[in-house]
C-alpha positions as CSV (number, residue, x, y, z in Angstrom):
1,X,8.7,86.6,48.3
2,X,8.2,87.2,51.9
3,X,5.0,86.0,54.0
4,X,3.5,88.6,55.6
5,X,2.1,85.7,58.1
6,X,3.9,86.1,61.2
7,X,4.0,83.8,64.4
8,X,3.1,84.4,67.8
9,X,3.7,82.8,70.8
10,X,1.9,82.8,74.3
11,X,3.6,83.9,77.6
12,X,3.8,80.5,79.0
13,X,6.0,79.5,75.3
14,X,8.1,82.3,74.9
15,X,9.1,81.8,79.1
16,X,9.5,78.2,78.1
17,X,12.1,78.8,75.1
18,X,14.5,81.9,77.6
19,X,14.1,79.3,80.5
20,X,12.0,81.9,82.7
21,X,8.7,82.1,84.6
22,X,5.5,83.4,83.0
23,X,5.9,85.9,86.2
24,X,9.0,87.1,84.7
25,X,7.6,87.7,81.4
26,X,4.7,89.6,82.9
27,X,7.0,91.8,84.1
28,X,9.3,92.6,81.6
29,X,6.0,93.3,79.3
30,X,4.9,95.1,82.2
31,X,8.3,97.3,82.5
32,X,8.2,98.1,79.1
33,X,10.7,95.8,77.7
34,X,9.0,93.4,76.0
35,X,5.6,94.0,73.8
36,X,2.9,91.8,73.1
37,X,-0.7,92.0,71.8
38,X,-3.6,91.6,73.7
39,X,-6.5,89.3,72.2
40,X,-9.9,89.6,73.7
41,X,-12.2,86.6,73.5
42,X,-15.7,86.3,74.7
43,X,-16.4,82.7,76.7
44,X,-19.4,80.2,75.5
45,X,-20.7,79.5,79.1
46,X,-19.8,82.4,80.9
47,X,-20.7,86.2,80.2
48,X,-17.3,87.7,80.7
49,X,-14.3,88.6,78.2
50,X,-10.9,86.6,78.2
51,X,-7.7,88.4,77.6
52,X,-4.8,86.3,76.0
53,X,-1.5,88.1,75.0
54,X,0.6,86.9,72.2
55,X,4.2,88.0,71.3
56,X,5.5,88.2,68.0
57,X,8.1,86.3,66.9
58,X,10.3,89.3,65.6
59,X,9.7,90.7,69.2
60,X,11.2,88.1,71.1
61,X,14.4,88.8,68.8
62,X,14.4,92.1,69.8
63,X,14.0,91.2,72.9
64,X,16.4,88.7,72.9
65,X,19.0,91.6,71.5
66,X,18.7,94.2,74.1
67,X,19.5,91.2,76.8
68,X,22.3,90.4,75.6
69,X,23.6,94.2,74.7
70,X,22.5,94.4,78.0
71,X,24.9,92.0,79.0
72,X,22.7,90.4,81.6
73,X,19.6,87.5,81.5
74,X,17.2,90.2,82.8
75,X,16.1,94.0,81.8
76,X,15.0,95.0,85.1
77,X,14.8,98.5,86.3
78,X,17.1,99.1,89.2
């Protein structure tokens, strides 16, 4: 039986594990290659709203997939 729990992984993790900068990751979510999930939180001392974003595990495979059919370390537009 499968678990429908899945894990997620911050910007600053999933750059750490592909050996990129968070900048890079911001751009490839940015370009459309990689998807995340954006998680607004509300701060204790501060009245303003805190956006985190979290990528799936199963989308950093597929991620992981089109580089490589890609044949290159980076999806960028050209």
């Amino acid at each position: 039986m499968e678990s429908s729990e899945q894990k997620y992984y911050s910007m600053k993790e999933v750059a750490g594990m592909k050996s990129m900068s968070v900048d890079s990751i911001r751009r490839q979510i940015l370009d459309g290659f990689l998807q995340c999930e954006v998680l607004l939180t509300k701060g204790n001392k501060r009245n303003r709203v805190y956006r985190t974003r979290r990528i799936s595990h199963e989308e950093i495979v597929r991620w992981t997939r089109l580089m490589q059919e890609a044949g290159r370390e980076s999806c960028r537009k050209r």
